[in-house]
mmCIF file of the N, C-alpha and C atoms, coordinates in Angstrom:
data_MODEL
# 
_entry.id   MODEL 
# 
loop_
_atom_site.group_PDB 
_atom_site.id 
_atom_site.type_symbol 
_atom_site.label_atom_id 
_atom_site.label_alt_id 
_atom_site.label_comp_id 
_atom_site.label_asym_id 
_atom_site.label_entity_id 
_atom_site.label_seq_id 
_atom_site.pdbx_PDB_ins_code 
_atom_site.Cartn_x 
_atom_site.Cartn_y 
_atom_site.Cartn_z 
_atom_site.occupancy 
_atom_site.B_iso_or_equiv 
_atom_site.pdbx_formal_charge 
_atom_site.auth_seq_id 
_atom_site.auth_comp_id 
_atom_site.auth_asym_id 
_atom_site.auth_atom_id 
_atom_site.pdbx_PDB_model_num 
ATOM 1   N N  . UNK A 1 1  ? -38.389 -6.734  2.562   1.00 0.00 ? 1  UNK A N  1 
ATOM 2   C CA . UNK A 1 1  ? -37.060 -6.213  2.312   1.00 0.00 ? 1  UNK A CA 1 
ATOM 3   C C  . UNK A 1 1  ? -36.037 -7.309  2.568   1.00 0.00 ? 1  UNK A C  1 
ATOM 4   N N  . UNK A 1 2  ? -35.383 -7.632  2.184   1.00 0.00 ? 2  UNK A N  1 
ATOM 5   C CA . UNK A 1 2  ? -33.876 -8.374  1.680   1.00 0.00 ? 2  UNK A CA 1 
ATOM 6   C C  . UNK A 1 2  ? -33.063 -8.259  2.922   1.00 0.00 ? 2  UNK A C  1 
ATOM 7   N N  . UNK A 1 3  ? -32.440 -9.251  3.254   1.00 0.00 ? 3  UNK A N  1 
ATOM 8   C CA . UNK A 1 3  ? -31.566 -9.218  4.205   1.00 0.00 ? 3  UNK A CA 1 
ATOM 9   C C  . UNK A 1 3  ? -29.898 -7.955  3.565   1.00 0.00 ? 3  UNK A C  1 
ATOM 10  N N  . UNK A 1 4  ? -29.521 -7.339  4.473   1.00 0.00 ? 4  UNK A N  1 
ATOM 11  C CA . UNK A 1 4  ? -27.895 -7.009  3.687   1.00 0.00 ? 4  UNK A CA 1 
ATOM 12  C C  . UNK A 1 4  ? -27.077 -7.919  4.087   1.00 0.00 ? 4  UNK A C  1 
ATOM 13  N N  . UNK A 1 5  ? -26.886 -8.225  2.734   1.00 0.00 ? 5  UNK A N  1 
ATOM 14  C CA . UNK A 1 5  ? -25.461 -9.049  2.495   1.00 0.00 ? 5  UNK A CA 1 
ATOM 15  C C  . UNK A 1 5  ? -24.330 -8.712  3.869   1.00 0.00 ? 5  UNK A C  1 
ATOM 16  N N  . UNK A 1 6  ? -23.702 -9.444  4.696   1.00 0.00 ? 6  UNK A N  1 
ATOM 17  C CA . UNK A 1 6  ? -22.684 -8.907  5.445   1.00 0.00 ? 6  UNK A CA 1 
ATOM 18  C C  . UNK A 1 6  ? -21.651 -9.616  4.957   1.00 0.00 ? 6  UNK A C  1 
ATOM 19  N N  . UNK A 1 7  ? -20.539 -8.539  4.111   1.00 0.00 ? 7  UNK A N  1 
ATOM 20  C CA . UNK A 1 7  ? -19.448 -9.142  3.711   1.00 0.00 ? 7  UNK A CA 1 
ATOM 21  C C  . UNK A 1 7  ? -18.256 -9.268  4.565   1.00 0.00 ? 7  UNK A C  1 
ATOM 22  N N  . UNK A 1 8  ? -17.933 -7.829  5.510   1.00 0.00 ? 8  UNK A N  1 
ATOM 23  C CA . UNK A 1 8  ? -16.978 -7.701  6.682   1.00 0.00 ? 8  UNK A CA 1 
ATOM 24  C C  . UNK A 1 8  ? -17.494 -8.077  7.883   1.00 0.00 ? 8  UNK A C  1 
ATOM 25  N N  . UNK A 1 9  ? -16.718 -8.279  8.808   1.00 0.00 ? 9  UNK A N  1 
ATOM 26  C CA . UNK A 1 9  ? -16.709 -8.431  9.853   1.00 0.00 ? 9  UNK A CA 1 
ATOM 27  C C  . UNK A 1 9  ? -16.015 -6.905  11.024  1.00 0.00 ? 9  UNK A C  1 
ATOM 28  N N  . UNK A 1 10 ? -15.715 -6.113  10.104  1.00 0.00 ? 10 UNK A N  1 
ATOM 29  C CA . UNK A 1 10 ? -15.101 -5.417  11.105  1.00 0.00 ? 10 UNK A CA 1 
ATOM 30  C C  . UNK A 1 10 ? -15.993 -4.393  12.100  1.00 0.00 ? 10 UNK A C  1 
ATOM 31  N N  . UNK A 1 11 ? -17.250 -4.277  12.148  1.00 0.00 ? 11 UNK A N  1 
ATOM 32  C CA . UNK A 1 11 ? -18.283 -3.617  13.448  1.00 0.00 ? 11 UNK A CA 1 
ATOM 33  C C  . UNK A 1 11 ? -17.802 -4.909  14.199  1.00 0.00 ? 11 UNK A C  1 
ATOM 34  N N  . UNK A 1 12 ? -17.885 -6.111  14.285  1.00 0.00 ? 12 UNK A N  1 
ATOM 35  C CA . UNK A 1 12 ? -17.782 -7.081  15.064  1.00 0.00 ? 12 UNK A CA 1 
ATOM 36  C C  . UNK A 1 12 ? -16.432 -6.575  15.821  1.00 0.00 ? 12 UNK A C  1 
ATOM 37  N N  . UNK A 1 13 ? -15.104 -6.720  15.061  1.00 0.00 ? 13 UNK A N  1 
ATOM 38  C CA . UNK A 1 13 ? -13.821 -7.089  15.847  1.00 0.00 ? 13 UNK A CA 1 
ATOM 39  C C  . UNK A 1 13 ? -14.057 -5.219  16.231  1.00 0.00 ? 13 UNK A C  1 
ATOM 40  N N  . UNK A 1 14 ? -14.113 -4.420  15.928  1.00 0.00 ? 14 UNK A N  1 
ATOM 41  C CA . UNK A 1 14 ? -14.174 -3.278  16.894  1.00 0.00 ? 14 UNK A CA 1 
ATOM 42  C C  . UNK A 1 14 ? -15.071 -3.564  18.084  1.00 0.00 ? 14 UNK A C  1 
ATOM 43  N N  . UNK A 1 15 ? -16.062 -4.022  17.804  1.00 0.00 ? 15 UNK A N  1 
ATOM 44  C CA . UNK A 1 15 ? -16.820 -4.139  19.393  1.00 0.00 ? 15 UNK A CA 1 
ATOM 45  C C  . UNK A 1 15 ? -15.751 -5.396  20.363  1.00 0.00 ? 15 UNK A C  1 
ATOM 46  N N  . UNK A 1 16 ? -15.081 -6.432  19.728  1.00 0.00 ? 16 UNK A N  1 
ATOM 47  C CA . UNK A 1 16 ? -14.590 -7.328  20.163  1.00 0.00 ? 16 UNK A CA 1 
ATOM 48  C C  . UNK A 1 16 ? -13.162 -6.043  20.881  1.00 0.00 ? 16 UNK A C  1 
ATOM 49  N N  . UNK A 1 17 ? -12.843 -5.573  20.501  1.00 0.00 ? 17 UNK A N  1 
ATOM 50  C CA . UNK A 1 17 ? -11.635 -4.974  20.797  1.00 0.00 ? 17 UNK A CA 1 
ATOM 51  C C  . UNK A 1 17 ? -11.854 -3.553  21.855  1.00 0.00 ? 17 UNK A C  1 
ATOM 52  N N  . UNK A 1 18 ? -13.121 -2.963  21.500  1.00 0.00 ? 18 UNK A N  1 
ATOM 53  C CA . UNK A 1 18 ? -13.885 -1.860  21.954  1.00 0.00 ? 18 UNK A CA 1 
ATOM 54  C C  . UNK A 1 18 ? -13.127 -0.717  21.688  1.00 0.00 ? 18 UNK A C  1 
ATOM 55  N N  . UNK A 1 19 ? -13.057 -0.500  20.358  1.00 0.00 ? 19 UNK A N  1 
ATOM 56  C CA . UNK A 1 19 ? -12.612 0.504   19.739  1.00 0.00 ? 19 UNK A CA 1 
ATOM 57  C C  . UNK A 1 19 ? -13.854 1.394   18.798  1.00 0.00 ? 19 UNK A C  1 
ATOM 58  N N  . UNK A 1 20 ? -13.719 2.500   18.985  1.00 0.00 ? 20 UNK A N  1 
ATOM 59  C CA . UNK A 1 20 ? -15.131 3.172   18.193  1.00 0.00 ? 20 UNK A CA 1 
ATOM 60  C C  . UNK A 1 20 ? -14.805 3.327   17.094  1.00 0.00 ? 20 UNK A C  1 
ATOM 61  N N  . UNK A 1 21 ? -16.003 3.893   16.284  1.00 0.00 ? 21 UNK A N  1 
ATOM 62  C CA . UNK A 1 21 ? -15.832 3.725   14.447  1.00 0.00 ? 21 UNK A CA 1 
ATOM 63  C C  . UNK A 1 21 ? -14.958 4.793   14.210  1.00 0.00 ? 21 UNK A C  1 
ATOM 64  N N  . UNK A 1 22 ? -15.556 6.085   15.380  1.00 0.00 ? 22 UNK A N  1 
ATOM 65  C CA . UNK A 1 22 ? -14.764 7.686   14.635  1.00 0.00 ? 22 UNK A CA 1 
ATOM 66  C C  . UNK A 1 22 ? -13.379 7.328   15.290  1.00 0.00 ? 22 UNK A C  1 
ATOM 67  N N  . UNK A 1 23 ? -13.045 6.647   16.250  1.00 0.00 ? 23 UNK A N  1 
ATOM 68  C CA . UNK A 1 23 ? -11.040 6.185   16.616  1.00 0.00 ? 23 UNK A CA 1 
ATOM 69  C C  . UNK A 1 23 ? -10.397 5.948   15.128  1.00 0.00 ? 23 UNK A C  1 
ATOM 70  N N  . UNK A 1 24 ? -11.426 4.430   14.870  1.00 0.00 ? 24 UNK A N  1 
ATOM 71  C CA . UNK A 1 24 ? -10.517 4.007   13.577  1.00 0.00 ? 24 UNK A CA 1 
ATOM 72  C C  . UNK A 1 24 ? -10.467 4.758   12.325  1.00 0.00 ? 24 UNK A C  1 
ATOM 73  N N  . UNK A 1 25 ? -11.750 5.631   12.504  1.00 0.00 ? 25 UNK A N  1 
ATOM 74  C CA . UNK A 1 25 ? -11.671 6.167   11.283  1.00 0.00 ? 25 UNK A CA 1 
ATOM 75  C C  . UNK A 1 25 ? -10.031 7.172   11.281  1.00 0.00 ? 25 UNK A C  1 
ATOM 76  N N  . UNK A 1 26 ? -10.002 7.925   12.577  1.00 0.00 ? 26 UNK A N  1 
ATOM 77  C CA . UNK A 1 26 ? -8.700  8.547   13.256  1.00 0.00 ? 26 UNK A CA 1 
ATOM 78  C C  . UNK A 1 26 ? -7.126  7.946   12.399  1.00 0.00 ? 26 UNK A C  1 
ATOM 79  N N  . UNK A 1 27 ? -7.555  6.621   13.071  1.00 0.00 ? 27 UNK A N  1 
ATOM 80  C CA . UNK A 1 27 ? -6.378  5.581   12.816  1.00 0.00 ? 27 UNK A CA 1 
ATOM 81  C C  . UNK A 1 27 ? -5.966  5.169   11.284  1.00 0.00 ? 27 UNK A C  1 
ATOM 82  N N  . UNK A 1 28 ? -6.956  5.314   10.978  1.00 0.00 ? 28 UNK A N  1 
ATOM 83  C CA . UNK A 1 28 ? -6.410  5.055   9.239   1.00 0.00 ? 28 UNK A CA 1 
ATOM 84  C C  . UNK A 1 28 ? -6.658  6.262   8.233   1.00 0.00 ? 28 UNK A C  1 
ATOM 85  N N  . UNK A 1 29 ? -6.857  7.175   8.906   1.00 0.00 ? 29 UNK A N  1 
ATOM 86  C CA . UNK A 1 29 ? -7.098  8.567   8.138   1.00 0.00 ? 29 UNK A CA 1 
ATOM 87  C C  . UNK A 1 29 ? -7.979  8.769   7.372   1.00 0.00 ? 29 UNK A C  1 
ATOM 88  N N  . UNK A 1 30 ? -9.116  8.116   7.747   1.00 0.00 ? 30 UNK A N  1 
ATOM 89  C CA . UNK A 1 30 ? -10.624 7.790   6.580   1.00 0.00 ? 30 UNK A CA 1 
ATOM 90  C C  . UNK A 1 30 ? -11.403 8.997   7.485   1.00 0.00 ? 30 UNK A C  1 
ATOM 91  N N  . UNK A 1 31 ? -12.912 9.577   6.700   1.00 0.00 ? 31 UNK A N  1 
ATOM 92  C CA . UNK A 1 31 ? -13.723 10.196  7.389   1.00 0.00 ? 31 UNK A CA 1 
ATOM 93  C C  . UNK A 1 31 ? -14.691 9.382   7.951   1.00 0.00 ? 31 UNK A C  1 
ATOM 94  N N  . UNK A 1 32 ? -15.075 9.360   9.173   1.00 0.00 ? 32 UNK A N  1 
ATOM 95  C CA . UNK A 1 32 ? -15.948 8.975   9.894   1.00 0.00 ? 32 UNK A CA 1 
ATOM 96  C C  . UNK A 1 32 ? -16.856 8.070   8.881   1.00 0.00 ? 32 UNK A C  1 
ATOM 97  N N  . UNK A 1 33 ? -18.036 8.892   8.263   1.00 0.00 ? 33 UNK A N  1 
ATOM 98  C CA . UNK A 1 33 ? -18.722 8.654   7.332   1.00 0.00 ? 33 UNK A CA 1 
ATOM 99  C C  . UNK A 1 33 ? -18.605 7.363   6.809   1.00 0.00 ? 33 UNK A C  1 
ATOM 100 N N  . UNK A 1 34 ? -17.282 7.324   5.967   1.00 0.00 ? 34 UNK A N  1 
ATOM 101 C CA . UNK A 1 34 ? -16.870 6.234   5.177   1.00 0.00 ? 34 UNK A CA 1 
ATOM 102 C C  . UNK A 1 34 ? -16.728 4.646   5.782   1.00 0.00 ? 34 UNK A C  1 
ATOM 103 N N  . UNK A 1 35 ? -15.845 5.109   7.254   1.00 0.00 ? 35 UNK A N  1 
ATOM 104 C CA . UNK A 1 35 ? -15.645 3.903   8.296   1.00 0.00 ? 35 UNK A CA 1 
ATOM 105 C C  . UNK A 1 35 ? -17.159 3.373   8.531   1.00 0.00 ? 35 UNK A C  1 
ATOM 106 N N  . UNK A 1 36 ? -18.288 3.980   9.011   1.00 0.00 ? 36 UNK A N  1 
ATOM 107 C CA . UNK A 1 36 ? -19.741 3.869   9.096   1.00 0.00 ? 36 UNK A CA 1 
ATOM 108 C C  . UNK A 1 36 ? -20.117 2.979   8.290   1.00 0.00 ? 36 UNK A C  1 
ATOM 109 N N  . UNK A 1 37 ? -19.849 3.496   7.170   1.00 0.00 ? 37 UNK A N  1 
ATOM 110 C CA . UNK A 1 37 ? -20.676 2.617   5.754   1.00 0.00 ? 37 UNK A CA 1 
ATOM 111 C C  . UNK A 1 37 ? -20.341 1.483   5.601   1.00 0.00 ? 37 UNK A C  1 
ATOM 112 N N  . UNK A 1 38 ? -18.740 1.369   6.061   1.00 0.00 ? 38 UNK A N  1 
ATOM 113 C CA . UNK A 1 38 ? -17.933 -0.143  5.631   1.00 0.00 ? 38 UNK A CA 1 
ATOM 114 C C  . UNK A 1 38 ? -18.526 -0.931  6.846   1.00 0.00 ? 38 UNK A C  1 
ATOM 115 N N  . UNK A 1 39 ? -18.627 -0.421  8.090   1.00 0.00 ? 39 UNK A N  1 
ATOM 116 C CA . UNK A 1 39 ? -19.113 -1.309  9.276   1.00 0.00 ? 39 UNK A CA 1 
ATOM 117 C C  . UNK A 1 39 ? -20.453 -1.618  8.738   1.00 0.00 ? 39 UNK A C  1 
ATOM 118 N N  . UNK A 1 40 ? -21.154 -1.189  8.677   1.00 0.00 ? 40 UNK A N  1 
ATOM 119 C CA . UNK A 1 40 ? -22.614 -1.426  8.575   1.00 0.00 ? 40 UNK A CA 1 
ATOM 120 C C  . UNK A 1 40 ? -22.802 -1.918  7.354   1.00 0.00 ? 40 UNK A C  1 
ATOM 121 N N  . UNK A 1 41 ? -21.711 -2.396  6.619   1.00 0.00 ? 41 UNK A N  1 
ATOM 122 C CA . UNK A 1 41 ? -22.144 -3.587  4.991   1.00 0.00 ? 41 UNK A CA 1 
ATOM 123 C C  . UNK A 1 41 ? -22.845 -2.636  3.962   1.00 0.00 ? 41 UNK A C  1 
ATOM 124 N N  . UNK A 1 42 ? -23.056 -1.289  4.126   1.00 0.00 ? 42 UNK A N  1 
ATOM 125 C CA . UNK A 1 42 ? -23.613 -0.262  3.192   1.00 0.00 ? 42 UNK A CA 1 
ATOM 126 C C  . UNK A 1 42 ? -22.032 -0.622  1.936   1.00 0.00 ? 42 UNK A C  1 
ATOM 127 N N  . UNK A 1 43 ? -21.098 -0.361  2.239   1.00 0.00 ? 43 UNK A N  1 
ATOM 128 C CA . UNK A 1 43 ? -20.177 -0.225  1.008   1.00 0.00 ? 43 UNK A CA 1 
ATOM 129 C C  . UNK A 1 43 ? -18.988 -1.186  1.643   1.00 0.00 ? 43 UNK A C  1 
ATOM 130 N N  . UNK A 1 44 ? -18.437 -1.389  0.794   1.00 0.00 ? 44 UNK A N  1 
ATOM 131 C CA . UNK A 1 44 ? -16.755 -2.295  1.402   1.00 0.00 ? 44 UNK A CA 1 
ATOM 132 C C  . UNK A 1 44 ? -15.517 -1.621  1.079   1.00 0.00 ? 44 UNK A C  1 
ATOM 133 N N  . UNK A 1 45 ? -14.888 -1.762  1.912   1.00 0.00 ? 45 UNK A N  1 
ATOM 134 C CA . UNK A 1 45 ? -13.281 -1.035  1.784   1.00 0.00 ? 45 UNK A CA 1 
ATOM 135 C C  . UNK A 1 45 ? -12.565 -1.530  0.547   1.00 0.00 ? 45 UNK A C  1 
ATOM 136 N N  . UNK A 1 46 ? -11.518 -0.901  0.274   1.00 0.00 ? 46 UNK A N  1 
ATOM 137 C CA . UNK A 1 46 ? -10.546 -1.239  -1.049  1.00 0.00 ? 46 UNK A CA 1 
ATOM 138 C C  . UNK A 1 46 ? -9.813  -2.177  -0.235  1.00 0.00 ? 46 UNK A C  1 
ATOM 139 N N  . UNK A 1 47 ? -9.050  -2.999  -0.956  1.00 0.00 ? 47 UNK A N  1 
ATOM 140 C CA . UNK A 1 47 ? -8.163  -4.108  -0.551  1.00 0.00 ? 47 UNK A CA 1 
ATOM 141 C C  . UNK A 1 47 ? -7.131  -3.273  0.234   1.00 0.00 ? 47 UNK A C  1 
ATOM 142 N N  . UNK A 1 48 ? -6.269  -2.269  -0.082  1.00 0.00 ? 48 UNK A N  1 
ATOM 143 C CA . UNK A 1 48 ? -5.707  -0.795  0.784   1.00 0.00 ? 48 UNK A CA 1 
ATOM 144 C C  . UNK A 1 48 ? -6.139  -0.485  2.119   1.00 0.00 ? 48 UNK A C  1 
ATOM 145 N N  . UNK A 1 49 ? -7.651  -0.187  2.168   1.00 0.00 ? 49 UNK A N  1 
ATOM 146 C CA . UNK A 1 49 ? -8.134  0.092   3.448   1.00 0.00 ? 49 UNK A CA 1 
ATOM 147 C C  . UNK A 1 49 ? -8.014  -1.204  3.927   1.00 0.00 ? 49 UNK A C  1 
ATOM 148 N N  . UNK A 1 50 ? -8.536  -1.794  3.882   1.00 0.00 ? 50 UNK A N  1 
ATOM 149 C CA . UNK A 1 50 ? -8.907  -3.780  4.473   1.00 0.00 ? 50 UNK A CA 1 
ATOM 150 C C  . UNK A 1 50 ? -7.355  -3.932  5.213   1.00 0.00 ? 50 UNK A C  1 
ATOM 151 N N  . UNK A 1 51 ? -6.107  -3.790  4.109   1.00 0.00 ? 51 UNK A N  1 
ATOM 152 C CA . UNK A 1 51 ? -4.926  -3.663  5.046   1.00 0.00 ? 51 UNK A CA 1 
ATOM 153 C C  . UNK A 1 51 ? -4.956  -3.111  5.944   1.00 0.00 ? 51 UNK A C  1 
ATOM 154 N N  . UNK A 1 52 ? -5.297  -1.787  6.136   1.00 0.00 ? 52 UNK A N  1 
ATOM 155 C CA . UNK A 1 52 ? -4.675  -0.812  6.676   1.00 0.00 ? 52 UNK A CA 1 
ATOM 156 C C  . UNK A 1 52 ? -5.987  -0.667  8.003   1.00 0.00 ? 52 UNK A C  1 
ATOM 157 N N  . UNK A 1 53 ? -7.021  -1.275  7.314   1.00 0.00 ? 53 UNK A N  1 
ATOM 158 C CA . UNK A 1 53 ? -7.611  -1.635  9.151   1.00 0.00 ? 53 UNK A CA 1 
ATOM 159 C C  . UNK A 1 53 ? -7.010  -2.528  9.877   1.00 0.00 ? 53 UNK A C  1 
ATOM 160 N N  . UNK A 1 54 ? -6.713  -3.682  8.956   1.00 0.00 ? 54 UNK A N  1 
ATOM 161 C CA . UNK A 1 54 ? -6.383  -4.773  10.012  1.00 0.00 ? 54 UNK A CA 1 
ATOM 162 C C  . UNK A 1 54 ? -4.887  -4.209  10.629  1.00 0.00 ? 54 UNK A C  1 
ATOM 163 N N  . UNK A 1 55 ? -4.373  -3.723  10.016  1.00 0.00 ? 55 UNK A N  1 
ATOM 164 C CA . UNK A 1 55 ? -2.969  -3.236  10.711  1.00 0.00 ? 55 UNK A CA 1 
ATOM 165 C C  . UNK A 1 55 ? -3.356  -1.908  12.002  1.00 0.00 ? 55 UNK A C  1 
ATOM 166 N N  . UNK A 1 56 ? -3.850  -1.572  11.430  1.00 0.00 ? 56 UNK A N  1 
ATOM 167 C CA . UNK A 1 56 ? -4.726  -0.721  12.971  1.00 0.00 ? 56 UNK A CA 1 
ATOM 168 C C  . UNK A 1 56 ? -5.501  -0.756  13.951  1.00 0.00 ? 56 UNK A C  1 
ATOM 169 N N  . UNK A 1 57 ? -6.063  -2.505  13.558  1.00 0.00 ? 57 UNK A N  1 
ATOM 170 C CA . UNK A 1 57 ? -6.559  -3.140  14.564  1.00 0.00 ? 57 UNK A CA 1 
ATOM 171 C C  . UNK A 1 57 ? -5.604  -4.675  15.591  1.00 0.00 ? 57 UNK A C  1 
ATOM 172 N N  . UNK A 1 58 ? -4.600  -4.569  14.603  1.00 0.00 ? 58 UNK A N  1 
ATOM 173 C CA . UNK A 1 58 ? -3.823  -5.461  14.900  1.00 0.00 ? 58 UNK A CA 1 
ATOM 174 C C  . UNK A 1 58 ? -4.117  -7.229  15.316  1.00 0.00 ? 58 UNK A C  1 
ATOM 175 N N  . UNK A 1 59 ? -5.037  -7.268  13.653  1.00 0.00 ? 59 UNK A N  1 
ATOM 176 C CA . UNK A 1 59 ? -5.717  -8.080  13.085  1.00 0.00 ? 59 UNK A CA 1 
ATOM 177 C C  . UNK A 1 59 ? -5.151  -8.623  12.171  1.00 0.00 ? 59 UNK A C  1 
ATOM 178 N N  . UNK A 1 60 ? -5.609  -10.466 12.008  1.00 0.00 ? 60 UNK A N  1 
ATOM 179 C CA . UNK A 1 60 ? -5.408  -10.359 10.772  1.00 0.00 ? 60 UNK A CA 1 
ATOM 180 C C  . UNK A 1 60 ? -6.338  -9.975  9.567   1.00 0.00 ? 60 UNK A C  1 
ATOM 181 N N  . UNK A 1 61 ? -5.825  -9.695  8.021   1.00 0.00 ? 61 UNK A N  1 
ATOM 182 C CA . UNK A 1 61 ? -7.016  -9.106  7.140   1.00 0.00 ? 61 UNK A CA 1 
ATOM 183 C C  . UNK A 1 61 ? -8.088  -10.198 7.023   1.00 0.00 ? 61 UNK A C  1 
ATOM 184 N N  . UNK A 1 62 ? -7.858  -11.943 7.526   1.00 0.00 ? 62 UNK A N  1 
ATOM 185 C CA . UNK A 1 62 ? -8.848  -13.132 7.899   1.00 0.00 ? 62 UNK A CA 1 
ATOM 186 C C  . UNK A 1 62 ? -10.021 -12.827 8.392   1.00 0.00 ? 62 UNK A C  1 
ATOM 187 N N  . UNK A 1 63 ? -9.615  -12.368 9.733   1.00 0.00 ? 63 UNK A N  1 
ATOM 188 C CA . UNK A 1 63 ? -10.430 -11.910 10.974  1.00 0.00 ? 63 UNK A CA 1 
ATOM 189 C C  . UNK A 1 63 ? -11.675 -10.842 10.815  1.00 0.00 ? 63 UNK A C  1 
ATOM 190 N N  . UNK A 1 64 ? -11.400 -9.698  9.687   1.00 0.00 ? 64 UNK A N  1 
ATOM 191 C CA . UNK A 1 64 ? -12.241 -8.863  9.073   1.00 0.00 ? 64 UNK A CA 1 
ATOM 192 C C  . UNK A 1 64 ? -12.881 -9.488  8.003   1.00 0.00 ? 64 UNK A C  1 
ATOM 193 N N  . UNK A 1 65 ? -13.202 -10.636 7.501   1.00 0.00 ? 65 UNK A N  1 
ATOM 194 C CA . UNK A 1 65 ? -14.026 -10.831 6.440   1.00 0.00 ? 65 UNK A CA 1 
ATOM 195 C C  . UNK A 1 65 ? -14.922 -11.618 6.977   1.00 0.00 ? 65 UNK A C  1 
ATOM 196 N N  . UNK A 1 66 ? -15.958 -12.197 5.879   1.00 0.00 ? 66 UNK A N  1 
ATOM 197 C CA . UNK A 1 66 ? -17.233 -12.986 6.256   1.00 0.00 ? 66 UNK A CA 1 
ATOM 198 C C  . UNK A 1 66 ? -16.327 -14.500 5.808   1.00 0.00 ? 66 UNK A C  1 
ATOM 199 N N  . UNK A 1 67 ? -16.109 -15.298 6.409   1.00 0.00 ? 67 UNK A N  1 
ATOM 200 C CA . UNK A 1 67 ? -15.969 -16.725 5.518   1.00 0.00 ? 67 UNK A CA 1 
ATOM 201 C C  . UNK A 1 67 ? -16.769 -17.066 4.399   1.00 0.00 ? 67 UNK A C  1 
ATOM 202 N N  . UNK A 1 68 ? -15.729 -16.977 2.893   1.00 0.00 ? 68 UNK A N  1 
ATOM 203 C CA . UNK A 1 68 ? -16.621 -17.210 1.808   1.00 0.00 ? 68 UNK A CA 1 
ATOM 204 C C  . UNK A 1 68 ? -17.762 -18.598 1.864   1.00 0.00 ? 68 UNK A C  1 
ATOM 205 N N  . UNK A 1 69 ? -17.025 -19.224 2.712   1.00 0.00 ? 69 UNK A N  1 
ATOM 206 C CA . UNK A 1 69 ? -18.224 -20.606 2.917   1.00 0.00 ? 69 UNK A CA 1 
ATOM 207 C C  . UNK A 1 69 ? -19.640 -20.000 3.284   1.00 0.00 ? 69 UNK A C  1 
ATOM 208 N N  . UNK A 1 70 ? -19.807 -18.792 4.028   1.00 0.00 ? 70 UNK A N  1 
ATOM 209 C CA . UNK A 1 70 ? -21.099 -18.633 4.333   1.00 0.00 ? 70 UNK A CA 1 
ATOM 210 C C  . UNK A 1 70 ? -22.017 -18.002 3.239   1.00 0.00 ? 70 UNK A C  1 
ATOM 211 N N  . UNK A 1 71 ? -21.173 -17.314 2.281   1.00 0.00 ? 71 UNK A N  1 
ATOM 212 C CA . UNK A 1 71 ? -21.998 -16.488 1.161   1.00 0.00 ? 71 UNK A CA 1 
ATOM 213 C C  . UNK A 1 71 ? -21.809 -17.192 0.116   1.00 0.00 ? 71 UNK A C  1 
ATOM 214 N N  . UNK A 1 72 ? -22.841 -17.065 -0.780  1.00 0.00 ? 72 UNK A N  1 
ATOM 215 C CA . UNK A 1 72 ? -23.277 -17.660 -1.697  1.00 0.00 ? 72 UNK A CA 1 
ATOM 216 C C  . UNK A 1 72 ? -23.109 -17.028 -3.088  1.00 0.00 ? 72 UNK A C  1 
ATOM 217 N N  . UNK A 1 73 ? -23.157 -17.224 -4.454  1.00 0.00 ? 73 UNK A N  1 
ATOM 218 C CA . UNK A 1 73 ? -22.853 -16.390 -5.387  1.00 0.00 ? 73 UNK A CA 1 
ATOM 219 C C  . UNK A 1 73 ? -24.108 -17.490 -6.158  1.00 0.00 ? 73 UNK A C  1 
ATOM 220 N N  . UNK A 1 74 ? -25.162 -16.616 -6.812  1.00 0.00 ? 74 UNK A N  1 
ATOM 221 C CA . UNK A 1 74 ? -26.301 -17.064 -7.517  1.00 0.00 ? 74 UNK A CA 1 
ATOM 222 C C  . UNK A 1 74 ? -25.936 -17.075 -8.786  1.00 0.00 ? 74 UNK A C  1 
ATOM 223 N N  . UNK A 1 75 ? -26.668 -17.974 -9.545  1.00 0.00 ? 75 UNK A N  1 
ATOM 224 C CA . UNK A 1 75 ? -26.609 -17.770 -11.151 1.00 0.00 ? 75 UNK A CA 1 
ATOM 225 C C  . UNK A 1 75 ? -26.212 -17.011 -11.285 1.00 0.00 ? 75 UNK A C  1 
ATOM 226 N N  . UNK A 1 76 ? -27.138 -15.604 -11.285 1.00 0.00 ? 76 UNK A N  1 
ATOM 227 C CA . UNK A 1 76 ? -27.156 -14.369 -12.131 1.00 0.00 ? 76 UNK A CA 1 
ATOM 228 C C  . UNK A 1 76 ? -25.954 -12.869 -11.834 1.00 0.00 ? 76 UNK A C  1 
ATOM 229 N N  . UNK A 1 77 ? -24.823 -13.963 -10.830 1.00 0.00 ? 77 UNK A N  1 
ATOM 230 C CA . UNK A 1 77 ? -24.165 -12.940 -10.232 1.00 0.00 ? 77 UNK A CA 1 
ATOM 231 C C  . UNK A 1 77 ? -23.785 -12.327 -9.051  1.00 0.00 ? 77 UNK A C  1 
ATOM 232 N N  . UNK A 1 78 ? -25.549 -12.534 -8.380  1.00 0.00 ? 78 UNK A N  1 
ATOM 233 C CA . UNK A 1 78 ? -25.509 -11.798 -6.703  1.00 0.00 ? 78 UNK A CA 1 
ATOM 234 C C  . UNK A 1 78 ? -25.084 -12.607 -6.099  1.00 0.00 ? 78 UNK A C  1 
ATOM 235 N N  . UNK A 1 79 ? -25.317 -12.157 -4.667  1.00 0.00 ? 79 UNK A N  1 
ATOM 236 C CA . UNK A 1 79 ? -24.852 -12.908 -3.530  1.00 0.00 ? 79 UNK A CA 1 
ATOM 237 C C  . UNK A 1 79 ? -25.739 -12.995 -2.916  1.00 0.00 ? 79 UNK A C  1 
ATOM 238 N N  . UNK A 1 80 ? -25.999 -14.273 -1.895  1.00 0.00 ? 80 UNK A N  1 
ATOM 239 C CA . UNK A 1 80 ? -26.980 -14.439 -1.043  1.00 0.00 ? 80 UNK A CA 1 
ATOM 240 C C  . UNK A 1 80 ? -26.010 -15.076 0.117   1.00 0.00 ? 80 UNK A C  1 
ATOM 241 N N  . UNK A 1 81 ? -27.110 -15.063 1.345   1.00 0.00 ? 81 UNK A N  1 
ATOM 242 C CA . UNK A 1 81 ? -26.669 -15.722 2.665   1.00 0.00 ? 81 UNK A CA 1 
ATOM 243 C C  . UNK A 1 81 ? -26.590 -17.689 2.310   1.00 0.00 ? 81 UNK A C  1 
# 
């Protein structure tokens, strides 16, 4: 099985900050669920949410991403580590 791609960083700066997933989900008016998926690299936030975490984490939107230097974009499209 394939590594997942980690595009965000934001499970990181919540543990860095020690804020839980269901708070932020609170904080930006998302369902639990959704906040889950974006932490754990299952799905990624809209450029909207991405604001509106980092403004609720009192972040910058920098601080929540992966540095494009580390990911890779293949021939055919994907992404790799």
């Amino acid at each position: 099985m394939a590594d997942k791609l980690k595009l965000n960083r934001i499970k990181v700066v919540l543990a860095e900050k020690e804020i839980e997933q269901k708070v932020l989900a609170g904080m930006v008016k998302r369902d639990y669920n959704t906040i889950n998926r974006i932490c754990n690299n299952t799905s990624q936030p809209t450029l909207k949410l991405l604001y509106q975490i980092a403004l609720a984490l009192d972040v910058s939107v920098c601080d929540l991403l992966v540095d494009s230097k580390t990911v890779r974009l293949n021939v055919d499209g994907s992404f790799s580590k």
